[in-house]
VMD Tcl script that draws the C-alpha trace (Angstrom):
set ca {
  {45.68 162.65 14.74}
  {45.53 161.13 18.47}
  {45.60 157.28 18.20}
  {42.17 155.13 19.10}
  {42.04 153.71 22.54}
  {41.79 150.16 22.92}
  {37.89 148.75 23.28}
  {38.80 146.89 25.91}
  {41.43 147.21 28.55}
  {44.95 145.28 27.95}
  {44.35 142.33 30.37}
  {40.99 141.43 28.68}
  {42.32 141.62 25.57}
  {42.71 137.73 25.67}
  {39.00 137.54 26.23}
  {38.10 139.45 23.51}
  {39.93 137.44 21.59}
  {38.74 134.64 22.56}
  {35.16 135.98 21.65}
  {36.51 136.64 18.04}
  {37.69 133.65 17.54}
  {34.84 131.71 18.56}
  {32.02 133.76 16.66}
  {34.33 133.55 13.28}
  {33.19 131.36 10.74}
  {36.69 131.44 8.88}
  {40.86 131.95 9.96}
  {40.71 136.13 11.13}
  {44.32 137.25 10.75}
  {46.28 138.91 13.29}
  {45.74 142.20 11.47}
  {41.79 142.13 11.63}
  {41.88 141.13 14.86}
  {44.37 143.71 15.97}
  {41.41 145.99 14.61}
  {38.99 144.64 15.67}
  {40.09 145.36 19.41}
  {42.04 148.41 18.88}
  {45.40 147.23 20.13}
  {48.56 147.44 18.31}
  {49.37 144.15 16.43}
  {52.47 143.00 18.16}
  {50.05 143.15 21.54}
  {47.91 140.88 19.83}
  {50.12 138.71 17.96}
  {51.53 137.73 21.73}
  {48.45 137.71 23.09}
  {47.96 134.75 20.31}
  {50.60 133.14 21.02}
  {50.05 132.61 24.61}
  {46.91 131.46 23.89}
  {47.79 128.77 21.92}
  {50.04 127.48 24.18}
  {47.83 127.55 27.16}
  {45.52 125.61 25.48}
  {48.41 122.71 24.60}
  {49.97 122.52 28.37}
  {46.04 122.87 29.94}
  {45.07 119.97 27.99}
  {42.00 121.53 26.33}
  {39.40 119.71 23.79}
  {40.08 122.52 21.32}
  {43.16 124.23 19.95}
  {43.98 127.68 18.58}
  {45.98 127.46 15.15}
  {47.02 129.82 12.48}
  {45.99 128.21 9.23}
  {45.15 130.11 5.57}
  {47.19 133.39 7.08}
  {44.70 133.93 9.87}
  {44.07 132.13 13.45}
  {40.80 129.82 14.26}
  {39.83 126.76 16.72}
  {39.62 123.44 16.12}
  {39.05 120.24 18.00}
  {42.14 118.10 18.72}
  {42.73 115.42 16.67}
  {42.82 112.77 19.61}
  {38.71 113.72 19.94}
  {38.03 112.90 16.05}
  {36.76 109.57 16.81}
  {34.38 110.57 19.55}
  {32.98 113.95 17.71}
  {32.61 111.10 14.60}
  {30.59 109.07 16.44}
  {28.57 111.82 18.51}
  {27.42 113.08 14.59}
  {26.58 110.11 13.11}
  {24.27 109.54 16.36}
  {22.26 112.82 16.09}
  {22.03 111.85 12.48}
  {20.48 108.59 13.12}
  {17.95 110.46 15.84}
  {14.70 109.68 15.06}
  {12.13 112.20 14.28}
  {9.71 113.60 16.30}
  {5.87 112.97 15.44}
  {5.79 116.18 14.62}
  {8.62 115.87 12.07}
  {7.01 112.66 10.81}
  {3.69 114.40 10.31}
  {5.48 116.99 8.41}
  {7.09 114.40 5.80}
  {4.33 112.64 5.34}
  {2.14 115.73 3.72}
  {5.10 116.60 1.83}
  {5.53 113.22 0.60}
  {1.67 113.04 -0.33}
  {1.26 116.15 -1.51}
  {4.54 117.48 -3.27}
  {5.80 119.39 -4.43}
  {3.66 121.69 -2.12}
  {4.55 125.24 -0.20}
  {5.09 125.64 3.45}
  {2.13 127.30 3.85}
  {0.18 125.18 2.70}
  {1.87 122.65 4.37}
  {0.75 124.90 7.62}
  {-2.37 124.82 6.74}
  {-2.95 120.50 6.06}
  {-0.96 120.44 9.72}
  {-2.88 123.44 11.62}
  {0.42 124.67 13.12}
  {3.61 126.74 11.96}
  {6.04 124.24 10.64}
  {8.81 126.53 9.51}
  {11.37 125.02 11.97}
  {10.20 121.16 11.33}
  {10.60 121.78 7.53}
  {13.84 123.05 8.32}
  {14.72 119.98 10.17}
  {14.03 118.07 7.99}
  {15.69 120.13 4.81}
  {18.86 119.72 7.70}
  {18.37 116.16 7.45}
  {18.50 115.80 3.88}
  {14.81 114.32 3.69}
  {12.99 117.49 2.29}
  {14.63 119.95 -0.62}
  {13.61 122.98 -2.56}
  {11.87 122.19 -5.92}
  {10.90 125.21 -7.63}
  {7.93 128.08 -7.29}
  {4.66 127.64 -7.59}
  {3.86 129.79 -11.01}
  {0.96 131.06 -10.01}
  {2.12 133.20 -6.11}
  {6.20 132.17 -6.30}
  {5.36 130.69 -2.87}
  {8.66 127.90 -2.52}
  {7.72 124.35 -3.15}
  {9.35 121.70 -1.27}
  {9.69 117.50 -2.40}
  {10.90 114.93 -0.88}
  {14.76 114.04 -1.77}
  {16.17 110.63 -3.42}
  {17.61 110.40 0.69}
  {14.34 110.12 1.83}
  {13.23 107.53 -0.60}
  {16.80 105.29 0.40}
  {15.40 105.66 4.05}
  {12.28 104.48 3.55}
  {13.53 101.68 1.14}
  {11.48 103.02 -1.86}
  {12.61 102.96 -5.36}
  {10.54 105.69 -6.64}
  {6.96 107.45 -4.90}
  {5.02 104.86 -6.45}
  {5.73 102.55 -3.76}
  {4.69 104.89 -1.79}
  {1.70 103.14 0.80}
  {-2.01 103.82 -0.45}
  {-3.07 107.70 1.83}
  {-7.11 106.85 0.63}
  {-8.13 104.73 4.38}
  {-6.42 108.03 6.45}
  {-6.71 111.31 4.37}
  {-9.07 112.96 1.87}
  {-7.99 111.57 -1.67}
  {-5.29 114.00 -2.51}
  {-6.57 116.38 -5.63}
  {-9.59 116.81 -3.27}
  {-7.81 117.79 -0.57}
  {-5.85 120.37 -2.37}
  {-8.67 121.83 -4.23}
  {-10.03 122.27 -0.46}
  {-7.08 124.21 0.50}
  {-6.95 126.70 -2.78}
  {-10.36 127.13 -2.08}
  {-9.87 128.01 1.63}
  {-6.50 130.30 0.77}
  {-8.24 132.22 -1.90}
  {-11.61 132.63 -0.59}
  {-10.65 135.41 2.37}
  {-7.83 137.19 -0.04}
  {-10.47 137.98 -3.00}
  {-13.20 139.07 -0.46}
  {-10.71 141.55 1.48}
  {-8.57 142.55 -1.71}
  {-5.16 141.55 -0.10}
  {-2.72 139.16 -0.77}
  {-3.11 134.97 -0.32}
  {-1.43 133.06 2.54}
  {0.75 131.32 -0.56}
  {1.26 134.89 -1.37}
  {2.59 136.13 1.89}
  {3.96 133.08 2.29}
  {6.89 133.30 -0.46}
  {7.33 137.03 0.58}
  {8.31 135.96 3.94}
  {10.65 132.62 2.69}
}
mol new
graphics top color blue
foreach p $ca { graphics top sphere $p radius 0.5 }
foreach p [lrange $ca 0 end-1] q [lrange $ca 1 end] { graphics top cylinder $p $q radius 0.2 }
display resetview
């Protein structure tokens, strides 16, 4: 049986490397890699080898290691201070209005569904509620028993930010929105009206089959 040829020629095997490495989300071993490219493990094994080393004499923000029997990159340790600070500042971001919007119909209203979160807002909000499940504000809090749509709440995070003990404290939404149980009566009304005139599923409905 006639061996495989390489995937990619011998001087851009470091390359493809390279790509490996940086798309892995745990240590690949010399073996998979090896594999992966199609060139014999010794080949590679160098190839790893001078690639670490590069990195240490070019003075690079990252370095190549072999940790857990496999290789991966990782910042130097001289950075950790800076990348530290540089997270704790994205985490202390403020939201958009957008974002803020978001929270507060989830806060009013929960637990409640993205869609019907969609609806109160007018607009798509799978990648704000997402943002703001990211920043520990929003969580998952069961299924709504009646279309298994996802129900979201805020999170005891939230409450901390917002210097709240419990919802309770929660500022009076009667002088800016419809009074709450109205509001979602409204919107069951308005989701179930078009499904049992056309036969076919409810936004909630379509909702949790696309979650």
């Amino acid at each position: 049986m006639s061996e495989e040829r390489p995937l990619v020629e011998l001087e851009w095997v470091p390359g493809a490397l390279e790509a490996l490495l940086l798309m892995a989300t745990e240590p690949l071993s010399t073996t998979e890699l090896a594999q992966a490219v199609r060139v014999p493990e010794a080949e590679v094994a160098e190839q790893l080898e001078q690639l670490r080393e590069f990195y240490d004499t070019s003075g690079r923000g990252f370095e190549l290691r072999r940790v857990g029997g496999g290789w991966r990159y990782y910042t130097r340790a001289e950075y950790a201070e800076l990348i530290g600070a540089w997270v704790l500042e994205g985490q202390q971001a403020k939201l958009s209005q957008a974002a803020l919007e978001t929270l507060a119909v989830v806060a009013y209203l929960q637990p409640i569904s993205r869609g019907r979160v969609s609806a109160v807002r007018g607009v798509n909000v799978d990648g704000v509620m997402r943002t703001l499940a990211a920043r520990d504000l929003i969580e998952e809090s069961g299924q709504d028993p009646a279309t298994g749509a996802r129900l979201f709440s805020t999170t005891a995070n939230f409450l901390e930010r917002m210097g709240l003990t419990n919802l309770d404290e929660l500022p009076p939404i009667a002088p800016y929105l419809p009074d709450a149980m109205t509001l979602e009566a409204e919107l069951s009304e308005l989701a179930a009206a078009p499904a049992e005139e056309s036969g076919q599923a409810t936004p909630e409905e379509a909702d949790s089959d696309g979650q």
